[in-house]
C-alpha positions as CSV (number, residue, x, y, z in Angstrom):
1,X,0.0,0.0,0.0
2,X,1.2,3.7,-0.9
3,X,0.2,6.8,-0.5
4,X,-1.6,7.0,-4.0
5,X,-3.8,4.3,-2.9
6,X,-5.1,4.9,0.6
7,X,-8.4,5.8,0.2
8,X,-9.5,5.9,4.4
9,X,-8.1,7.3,7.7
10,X,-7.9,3.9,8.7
11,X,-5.6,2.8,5.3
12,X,-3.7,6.0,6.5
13,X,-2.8,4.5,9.9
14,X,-1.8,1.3,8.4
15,X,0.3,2.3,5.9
16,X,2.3,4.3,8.9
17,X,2.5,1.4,11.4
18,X,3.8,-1.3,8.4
19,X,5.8,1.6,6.9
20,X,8.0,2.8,9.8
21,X,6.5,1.0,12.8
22,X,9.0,2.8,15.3
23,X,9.1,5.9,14.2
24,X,7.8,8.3,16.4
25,X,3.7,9.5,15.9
26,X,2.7,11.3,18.9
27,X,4.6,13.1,22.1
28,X,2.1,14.4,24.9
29,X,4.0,15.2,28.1
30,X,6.5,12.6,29.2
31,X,5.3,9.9,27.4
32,X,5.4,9.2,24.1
33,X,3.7,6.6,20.5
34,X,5.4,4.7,18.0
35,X,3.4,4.5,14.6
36,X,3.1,0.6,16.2
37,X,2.1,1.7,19.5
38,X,-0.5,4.0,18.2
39,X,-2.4,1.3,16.4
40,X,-2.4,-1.0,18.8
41,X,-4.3,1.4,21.4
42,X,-6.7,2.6,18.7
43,X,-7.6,-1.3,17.1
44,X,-8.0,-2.0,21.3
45,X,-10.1,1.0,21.4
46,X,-12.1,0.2,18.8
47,X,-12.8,-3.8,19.7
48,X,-13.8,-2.2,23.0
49,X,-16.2,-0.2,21.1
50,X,-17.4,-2.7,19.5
51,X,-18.1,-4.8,22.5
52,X,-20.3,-2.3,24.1
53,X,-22.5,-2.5,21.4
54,X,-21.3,1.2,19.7
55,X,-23.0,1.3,16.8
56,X,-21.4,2.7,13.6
57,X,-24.2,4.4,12.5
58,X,-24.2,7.1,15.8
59,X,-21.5,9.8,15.9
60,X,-18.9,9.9,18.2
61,X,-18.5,12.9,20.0
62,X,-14.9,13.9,21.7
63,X,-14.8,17.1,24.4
64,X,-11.5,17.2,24.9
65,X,-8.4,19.4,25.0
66,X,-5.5,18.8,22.4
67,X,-4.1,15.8,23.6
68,X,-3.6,12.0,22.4
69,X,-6.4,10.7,23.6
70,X,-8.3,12.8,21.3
71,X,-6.9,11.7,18.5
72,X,-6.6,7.9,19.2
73,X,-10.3,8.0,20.3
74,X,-10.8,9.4,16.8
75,X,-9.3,6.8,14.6
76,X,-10.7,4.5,17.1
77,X,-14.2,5.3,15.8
78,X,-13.4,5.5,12.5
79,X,-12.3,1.9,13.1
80,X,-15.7,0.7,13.4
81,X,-17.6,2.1,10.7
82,X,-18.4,5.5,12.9
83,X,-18.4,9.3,12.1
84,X,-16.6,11.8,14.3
85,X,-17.3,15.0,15.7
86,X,-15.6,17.2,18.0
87,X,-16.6,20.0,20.4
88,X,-15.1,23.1,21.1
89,X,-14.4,22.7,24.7
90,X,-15.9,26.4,25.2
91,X,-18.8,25.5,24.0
92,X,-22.1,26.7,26.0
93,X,-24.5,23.8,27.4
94,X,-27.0,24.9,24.1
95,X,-24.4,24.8,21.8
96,X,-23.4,21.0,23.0
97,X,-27.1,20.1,23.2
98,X,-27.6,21.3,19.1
99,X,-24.3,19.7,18.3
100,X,-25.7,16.3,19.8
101,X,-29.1,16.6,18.3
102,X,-28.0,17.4,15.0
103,X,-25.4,14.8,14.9
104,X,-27.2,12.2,16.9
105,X,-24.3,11.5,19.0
106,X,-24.2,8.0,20.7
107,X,-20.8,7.8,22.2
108,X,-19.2,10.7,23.7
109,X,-15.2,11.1,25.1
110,X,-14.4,13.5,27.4
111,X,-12.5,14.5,30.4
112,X,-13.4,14.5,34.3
113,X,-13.4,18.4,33.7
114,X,-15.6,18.3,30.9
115,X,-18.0,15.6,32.4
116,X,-18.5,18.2,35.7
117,X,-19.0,20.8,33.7
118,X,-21.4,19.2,31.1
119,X,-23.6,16.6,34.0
120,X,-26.8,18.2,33.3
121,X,-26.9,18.7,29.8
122,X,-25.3,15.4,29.4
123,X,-28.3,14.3,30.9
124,X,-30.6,15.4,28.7
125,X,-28.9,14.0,25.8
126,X,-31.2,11.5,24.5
127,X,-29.5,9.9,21.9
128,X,-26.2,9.3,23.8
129,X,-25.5,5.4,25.4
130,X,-21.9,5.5,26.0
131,X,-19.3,8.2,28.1
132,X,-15.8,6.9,28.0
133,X,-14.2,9.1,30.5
134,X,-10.4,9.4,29.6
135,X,-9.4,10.3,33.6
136,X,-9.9,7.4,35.9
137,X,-12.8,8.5,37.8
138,X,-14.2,5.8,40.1
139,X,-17.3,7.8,40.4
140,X,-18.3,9.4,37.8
141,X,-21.8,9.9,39.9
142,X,-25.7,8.8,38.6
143,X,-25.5,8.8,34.7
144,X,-28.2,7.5,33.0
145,X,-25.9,6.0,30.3
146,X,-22.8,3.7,30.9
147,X,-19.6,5.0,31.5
148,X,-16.3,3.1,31.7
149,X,-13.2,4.5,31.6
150,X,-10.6,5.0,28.6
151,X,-8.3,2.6,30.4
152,X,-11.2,0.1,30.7
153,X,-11.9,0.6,26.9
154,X,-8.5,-0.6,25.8
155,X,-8.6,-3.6,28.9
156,X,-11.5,-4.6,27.4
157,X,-10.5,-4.2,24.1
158,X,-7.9,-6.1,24.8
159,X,-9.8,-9.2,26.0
160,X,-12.5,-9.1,23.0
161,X,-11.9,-10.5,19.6
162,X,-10.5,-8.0,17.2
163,X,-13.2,-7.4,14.6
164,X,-11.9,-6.0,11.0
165,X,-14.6,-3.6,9.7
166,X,-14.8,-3.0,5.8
167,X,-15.0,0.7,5.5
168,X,-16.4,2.4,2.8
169,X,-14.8,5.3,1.5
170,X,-17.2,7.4,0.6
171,X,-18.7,7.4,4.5
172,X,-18.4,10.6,6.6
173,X,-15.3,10.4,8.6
174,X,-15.7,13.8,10.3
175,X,-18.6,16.7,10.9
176,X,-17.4,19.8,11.2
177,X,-19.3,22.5,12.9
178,X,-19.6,26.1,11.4
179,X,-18.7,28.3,13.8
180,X,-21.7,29.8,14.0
181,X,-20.9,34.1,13.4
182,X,-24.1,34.3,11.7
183,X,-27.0,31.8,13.4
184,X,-26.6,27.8,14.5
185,X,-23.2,25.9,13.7
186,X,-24.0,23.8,10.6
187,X,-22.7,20.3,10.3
188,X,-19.9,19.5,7.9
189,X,-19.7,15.8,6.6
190,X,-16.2,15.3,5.1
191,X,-15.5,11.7,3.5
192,X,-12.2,9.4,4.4
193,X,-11.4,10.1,0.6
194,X,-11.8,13.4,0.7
195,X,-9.8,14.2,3.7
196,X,-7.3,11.9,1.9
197,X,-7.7,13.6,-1.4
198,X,-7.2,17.0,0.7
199,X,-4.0,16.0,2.2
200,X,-2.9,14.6,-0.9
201,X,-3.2,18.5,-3.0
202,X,-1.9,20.1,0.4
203,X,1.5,18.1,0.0
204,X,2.1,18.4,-3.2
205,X,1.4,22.3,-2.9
206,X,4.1,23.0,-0.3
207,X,5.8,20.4,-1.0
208,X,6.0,18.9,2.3
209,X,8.7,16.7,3.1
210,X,8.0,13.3,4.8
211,X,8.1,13.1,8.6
212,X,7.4,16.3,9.8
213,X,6.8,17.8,13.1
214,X,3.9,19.4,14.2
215,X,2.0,21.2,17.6
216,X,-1.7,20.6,18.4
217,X,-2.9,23.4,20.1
218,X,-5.6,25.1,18.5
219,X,-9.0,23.4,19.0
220,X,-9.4,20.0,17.2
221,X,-13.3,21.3,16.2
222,X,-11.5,23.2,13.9
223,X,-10.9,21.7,10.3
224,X,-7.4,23.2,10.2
225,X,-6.3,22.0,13.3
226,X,-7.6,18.8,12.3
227,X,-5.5,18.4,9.2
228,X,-2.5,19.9,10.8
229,X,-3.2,17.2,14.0
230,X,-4.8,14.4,12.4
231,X,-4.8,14.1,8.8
232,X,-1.5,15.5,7.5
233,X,0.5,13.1,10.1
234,X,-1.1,10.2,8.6
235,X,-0.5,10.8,5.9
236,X,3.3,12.0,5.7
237,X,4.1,10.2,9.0
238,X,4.9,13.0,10.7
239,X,5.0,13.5,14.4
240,X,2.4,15.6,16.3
241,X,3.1,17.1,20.1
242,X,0.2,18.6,21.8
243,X,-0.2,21.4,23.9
244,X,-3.6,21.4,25.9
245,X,-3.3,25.2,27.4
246,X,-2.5,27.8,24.7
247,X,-0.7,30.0,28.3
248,X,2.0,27.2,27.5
249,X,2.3,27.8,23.8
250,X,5.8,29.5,23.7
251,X,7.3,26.3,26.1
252,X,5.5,23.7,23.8
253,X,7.2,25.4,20.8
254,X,10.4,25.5,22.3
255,X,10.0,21.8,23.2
256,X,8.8,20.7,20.0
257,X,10.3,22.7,17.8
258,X,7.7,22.1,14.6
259,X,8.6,22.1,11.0
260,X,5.0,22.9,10.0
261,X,3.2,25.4,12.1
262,X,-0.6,26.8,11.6
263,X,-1.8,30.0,13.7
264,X,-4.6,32.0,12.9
265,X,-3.9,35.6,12.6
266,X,-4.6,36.4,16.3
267,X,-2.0,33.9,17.0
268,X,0.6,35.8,15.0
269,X,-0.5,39.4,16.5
270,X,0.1,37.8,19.8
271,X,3.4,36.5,19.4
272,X,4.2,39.9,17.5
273,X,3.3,42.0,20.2
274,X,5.2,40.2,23.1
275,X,8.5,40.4,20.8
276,X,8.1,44.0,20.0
277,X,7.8,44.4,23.9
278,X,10.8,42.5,24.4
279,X,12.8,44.6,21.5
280,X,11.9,47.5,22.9
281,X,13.3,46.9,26.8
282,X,16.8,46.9,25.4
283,X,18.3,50.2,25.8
284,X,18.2,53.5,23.3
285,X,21.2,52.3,21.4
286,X,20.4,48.7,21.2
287,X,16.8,49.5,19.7
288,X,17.9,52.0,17.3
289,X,20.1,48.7,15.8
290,X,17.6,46.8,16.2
291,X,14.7,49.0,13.8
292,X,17.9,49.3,11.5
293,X,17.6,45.8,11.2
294,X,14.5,45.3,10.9
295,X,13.6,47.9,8.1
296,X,16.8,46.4,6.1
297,X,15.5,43.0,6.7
298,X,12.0,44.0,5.1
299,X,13.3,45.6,2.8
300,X,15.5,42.9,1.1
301,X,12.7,40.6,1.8
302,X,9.7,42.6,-0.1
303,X,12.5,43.5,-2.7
304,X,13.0,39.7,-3.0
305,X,9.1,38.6,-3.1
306,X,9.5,41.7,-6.2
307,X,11.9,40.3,-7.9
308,X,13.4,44.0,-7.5
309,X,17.3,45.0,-7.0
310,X,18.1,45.4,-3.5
311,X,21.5,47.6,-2.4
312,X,24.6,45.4,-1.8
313,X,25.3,47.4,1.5
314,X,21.7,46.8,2.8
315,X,21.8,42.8,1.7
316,X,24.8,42.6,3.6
317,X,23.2,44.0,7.0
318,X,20.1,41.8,6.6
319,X,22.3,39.0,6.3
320,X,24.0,39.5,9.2
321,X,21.1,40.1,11.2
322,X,19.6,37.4,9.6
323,X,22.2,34.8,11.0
324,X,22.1,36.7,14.3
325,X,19.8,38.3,16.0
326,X,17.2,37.0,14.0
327,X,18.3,33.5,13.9
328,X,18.1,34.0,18.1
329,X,14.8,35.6,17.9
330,X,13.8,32.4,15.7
331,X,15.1,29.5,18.2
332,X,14.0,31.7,21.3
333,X,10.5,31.6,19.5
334,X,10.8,27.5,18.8
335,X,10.4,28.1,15.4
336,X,14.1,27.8,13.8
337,X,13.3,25.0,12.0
338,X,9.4,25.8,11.2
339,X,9.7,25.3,7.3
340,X,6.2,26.3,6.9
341,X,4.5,29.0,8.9
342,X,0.9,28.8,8.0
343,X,-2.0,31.2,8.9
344,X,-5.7,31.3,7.8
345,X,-9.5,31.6,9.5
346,X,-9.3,35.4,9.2
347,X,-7.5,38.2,7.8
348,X,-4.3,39.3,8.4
349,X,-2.8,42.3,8.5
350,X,0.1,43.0,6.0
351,X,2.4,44.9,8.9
352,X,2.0,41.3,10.4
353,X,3.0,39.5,7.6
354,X,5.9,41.6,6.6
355,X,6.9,41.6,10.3
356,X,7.6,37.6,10.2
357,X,9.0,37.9,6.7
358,X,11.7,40.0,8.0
359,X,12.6,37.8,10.9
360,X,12.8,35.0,8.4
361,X,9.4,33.6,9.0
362,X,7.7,33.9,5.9
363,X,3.8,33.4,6.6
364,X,1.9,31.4,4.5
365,X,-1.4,32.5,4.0
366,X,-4.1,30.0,3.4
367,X,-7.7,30.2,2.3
368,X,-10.3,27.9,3.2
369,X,-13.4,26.4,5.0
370,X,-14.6,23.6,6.9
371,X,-17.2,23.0,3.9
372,X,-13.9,22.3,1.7
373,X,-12.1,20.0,4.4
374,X,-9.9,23.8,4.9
375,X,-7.4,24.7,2.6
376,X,-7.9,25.3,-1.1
377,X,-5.9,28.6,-2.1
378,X,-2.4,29.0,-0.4
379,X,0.6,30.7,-1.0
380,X,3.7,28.6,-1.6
381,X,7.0,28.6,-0.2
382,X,8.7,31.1,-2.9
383,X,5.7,32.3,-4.1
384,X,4.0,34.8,-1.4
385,X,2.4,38.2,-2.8
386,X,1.3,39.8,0.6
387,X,-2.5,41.0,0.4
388,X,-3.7,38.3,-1.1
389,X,-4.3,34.6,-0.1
390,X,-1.9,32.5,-2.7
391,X,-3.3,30.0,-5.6
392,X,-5.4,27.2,-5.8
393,X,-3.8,23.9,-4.6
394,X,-3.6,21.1,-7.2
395,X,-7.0,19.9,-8.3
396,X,-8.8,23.1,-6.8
397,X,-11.0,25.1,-9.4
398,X,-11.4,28.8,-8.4
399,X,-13.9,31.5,-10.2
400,X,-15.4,34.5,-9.5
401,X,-19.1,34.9,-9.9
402,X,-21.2,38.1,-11.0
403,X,-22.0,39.3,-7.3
404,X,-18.4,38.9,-6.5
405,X,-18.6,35.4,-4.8
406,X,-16.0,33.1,-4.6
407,X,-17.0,29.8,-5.9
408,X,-15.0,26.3,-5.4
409,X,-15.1,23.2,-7.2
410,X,-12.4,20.3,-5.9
411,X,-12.4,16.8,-5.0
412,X,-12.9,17.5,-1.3
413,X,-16.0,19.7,-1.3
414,X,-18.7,18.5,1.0
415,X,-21.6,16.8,-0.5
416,X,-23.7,19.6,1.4
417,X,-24.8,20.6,5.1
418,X,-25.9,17.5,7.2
419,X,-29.5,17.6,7.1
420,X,-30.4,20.9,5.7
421,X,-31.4,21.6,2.2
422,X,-28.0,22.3,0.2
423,X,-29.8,23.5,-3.2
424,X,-28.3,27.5,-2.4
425,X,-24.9,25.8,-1.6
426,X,-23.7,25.0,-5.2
427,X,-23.7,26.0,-8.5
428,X,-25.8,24.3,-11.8
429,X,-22.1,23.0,-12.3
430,X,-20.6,21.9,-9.0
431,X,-19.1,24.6,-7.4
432,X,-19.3,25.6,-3.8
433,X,-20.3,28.9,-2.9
434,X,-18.0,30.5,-0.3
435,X,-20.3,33.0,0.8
436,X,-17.1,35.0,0.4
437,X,-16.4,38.3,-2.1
438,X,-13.0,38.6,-3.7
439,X,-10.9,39.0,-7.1
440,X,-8.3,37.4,-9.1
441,X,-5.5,38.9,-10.4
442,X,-3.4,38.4,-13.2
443,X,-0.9,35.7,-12.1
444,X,-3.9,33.7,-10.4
445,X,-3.6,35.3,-6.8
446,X,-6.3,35.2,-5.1
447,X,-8.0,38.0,-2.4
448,X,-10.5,37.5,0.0
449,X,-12.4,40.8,0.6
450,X,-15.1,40.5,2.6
451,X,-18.0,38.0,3.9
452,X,-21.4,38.6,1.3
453,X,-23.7,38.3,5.0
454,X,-21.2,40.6,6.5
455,X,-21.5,43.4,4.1
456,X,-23.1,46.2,5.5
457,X,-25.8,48.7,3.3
458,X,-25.7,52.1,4.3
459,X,-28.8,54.2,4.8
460,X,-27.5,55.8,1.0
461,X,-28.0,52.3,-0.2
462,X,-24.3,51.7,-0.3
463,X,-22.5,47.9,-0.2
464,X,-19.7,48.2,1.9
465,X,-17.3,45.2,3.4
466,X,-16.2,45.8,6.8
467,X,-13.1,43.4,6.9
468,X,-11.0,45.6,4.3
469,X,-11.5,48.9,6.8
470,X,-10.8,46.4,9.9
471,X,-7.7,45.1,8.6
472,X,-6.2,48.9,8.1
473,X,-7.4,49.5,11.7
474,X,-5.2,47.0,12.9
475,X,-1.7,47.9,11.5
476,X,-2.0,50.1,14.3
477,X,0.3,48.4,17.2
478,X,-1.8,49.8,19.7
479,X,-5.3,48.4,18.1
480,X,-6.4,44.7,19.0
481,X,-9.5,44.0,17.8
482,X,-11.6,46.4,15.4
483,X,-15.4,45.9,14.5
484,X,-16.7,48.7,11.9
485,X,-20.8,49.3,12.1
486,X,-23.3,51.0,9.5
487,X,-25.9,49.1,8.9
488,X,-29.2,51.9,7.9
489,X,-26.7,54.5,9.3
490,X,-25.3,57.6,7.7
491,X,-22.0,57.1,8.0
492,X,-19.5,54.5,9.8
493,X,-18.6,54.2,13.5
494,X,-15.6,52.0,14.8
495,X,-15.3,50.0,18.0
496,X,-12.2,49.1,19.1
497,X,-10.1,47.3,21.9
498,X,-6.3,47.5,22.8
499,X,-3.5,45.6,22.7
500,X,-2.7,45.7,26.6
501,X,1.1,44.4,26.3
502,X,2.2,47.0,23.3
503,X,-0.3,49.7,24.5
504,X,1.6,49.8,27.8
505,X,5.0,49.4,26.1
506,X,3.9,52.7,23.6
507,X,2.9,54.5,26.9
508,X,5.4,53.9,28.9
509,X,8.2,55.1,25.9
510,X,6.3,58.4,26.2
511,X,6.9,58.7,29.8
512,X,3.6,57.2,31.2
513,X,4.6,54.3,33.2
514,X,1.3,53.3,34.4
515,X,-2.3,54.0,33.4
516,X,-5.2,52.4,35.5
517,X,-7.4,53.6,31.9
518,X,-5.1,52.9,29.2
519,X,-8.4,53.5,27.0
520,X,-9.2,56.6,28.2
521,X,-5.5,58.0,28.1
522,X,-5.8,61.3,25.6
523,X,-2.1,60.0,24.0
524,X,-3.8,56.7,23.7
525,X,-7.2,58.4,22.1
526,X,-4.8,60.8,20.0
527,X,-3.0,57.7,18.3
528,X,-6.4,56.0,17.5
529,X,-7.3,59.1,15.6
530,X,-4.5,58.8,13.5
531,X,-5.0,55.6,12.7
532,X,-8.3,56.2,11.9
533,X,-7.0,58.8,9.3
534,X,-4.6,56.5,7.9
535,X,-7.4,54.0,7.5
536,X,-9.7,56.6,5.7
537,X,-7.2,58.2,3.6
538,X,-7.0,54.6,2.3
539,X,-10.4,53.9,1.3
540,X,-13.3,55.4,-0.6
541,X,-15.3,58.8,1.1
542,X,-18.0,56.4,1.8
543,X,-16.1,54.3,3.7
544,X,-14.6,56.7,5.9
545,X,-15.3,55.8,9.4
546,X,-16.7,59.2,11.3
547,X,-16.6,57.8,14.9
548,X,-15.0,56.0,16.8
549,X,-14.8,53.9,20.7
550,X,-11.9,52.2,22.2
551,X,-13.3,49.8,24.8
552,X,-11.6,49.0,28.0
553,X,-11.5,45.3,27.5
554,X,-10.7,43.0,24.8
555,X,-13.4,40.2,23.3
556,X,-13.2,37.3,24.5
557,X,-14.7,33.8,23.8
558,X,-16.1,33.5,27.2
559,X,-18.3,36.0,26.7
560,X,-19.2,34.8,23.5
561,X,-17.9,37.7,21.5
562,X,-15.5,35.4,19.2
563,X,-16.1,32.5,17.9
564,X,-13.3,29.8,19.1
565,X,-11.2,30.7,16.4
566,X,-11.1,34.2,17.3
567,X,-13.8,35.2,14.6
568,X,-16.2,38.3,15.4
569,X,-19.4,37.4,16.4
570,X,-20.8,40.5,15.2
571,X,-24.9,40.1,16.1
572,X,-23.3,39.8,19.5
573,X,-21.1,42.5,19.4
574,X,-23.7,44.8,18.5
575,X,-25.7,43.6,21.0
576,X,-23.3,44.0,23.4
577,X,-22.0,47.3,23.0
578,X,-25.7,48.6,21.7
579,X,-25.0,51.8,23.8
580,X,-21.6,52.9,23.1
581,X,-22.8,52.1,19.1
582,X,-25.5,54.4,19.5
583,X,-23.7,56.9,21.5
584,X,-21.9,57.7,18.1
585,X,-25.2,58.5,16.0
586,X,-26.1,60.5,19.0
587,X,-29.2,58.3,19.4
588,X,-30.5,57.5,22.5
């Protein structure tokens, strides 16, 4: 069996263990899973499934953090003939209960956190026979289903016959739930072959060597994640560490040291900011070297991605810097040897992506959804044109349509939303419709510029996108988060939030040390208002944002303002911040 041929998860994970049976699949903590080892716990797993009666034809739902158990649970399902599903740990009790009742779970796997957390609505979840608890709780308390523990799973699986399930190719492996910004999460069923198909063009894009490393962190709810965890391991043989608190990101990277890493944009902000608070603790004439450096270094770099001349003299200084400080920054950061630095899920700001560039960390944007099992337009390594989203992958058809929409037609589309009508979805000739606006331009580049349901009409009857004006809000260091309003309004407002580490560094250069309301600092207000001219000046008259709000607190998931992959949920935004909104069209 080869690569060419594996047509299931399950071929996937045998082709690994026969392959290279030793080599090493997954590190979580102190312990560590040969490709061998790994399919023997998830074949255990699944005869332990299998006799408790799981049936195939139920989902299998996992509530867990990023950690092994997550996976091998996974492919232990997918062992038996089952479909999986995972749930966003931060999921309310109404979002679990829809996720259930839409995908009819059966069996679910979860934590002794999650099971405390979860008891009642667990309770009410009809459909579910089976909680395999992956602590060993010796009371897990009055369930009405059974519950054994993941250690008694693989015991048991251990003692039961080990029953070979034919599985069909063309069976959901996965639902993937929509994250919801604009009404209830949508399931996603995604085939074994087209996951396998999926990985297949994502290889071949970036050409990705065999045996890579990578770090689950980011929820595995998330189709990226998935592939990045799950699917992409399988099928090069990589090996995946996993990080179950994103507070211990920077040690996990340092530990791991990945050769393939994906972040969403918020990610890459974050780590941005902390460095450029870092940089700037060094004293007056240690900074000053180090802006040289980095304004040669981005220079040479964009010059390169140009295929324009660069100065000898400035070459030079990049390349030292480059093989110095740089090369420090890189290790300190755990990703010296991170071949591929990967973002997608929203978009990201071009002072962001030609940060990384010049520390030698050039970030490859990815465009994607969980409707086309993620990625089908990246860039690729060599071939990066900042401010747009890269080129299709192999076997990924791209057009524009009339309105503006991006369609998709590829091997690894979805068949269509589990249970909904999917008539709106496609096209009379196959293609997907993104539900996305953007443009192609002459050497195939794609950009993404807004979200058709997020467009927003003006009371002139104008169709404006608000993620083009957000994205120029943010190149400001100081602005976090940026949400732009005028729906039936007059004019645009803005509300934004700060970024508390590099907003304290900026005050603190200007001789404010501390600030109990860095919001309502005037220096703080006076910099927003600049950036809101740079943003305007940028854009049409019509676009101009008039107002603006910098709130004292960032968005948060908890609250429910961001999806878990750091998306705006705008309804709730505007719900939530109904007063300061109408505060700006001096409306009561």
């Amino acid at each position: 069996m080869d690569r060419a041929v594996s047509t299931t998860a399950c071929d996937m994970l045998t082709l690994r263990a026969e392959s290279d049976p030793e080599a090493l699949a997954y590190v979580d903590g102190d312990h560590e899973w040969s490709w061998s080892a790994a399919r023997t716990v998830v074949r255990e797993a699944a005869a332990g499934l299998i006799a408790l009666g799981v049936e195939p034809s139920k989902t299998v739902g996992l509530l867990l953090a990023n950690r092994v158990e997550h996976i091998l649970g996974d492919l232990a399902a997918l062992h038996i003939g089952a479909c999986t599903t995972s749930v966003y740990a931060t999921a309310s009790d109404d979002q679990l209960r829809h996720i259930s009742e839409d995908s009819d779970i059966g069996t679910l796997i979860l934590d002794s956190i999650g099971l405390e957390r979860f008891r009642a609505t667990l309770a009410s979840m009809t459909s579910l026979r089976l909680i395999v608890l992956t602590d060993d709780v010796s009371e897990p308390g009055d369930l009405d289903c059974r519950v054994i523990t993941w250690s008694g799973l693989l015991e048991l699986g251990r003692s039961s016959n080990d029953v070979a399930v034919q599985i069909d190719p063309d069976a959901p492996a996965v639902l993937i739930y929509t994250s919801g910004t604009t009404g209830p999460s949508k399931g996603v069923p995604l085939t074994h072959r087209q996951l396998v198909a999926a990985c297949e063009s994502a290889s071949q894009h970036f050409s990705l060597p065999t045996n890579p490393r990578f770090l689950s962190y980011l929820p595995l709810a998330h189709i990226a994640e998935r592939v990045c965890s799950l699917y992409l391991p399988l099928h090069l043989g990589g090996t995946t560490a996993f990080c179950a608190d994103m507070n211990d990101l920077l040690p996990s990277l340092q530990r791991t040291k990945p050769t393939m890493f994906f972040g969403v944009p918020r990610v890459w902000e974050k780590i941005r900011s902390s460095l450029t608070v870092k940089l700037s603790e060094v004293g007056e004439e240690q900074r000053r070297a180090v802006d040289q450096a980095m304004s040669d270094a981005r220079t040479v770099a964009l010059a390169r991605l140009n295929s324009e001349s660069v100065d000898p003299e400035m070459e030079s200084r990049a390349r030292e810097a480059d093989q110095g400080l740089f090369a420090m920054i890189r290790a300190g950061l755990g990703l010296d040897q991170c071949a591929h630095a990967v973002t997608g899920g929203a978009p990201l700001s071009p002072d962001v992506q030609e940060f990384f560039l010049a520390l030698g960390i050039p970030l490859h944007q990815v465009y994607g959804l969980s409707e086309t099992c993620g990625a089908t337009v990246s860039h690729r390594p060599g071939r990066i044109k900042i401010g747009t989203v890269g080129e299709p992958l192999p076997g990924v058809e791209i057009r524009i349509d009339d309105d503006g929409e991006i369609l998709i037609r590829s091997p690894f589309n979805t068949s269509g939303y589990r249970g909904l009508s999917n008539e709106a979805l496609f096209t009379d000739d196959g293609y997907l419709r993104t539900g996305d606006v953007g443009t192609i331009d002459g050497d195939g580049f794609l950009s993404v510029t807004d979200r058709k349901k997020e467009l927003i009409i003006t009371a002139g009857g104008k169709n404006i996108g608000p993620n083009n004006i957000e994205a120029r809000l943010l190149r400001s260091s100081l602005i976090g988060q940026a949400l732009v309003y005028g729906d039936n309004r007059r004019y645009l407002v803005a509300l934004v939030t700060l970024d508390p580490e590099e907003t304290q560094r900026w005050l603190t250069s200007r001789g404010v040390s501390t600030a109990s309301d860095p919001a309502g600092h005037p220096l703080v207000a006076e910099e927003i208002e600049r950036a809101v001219a740079v943003a305007n000046r940028a854009v049409s008259r019509v676009e101009h944002i008039k107002k603006w709000a910098v709130l004292p607190s960032e968005w948060t998931v908890d609250r429910g303002e961001l999806t878990p992959t750091m998306k705006l949920k705008r309804r709730t935004l505007h719900s939530n911040y109904r007063n300061e909104i109408e505060e700006m069209y001096g409306e009561p």
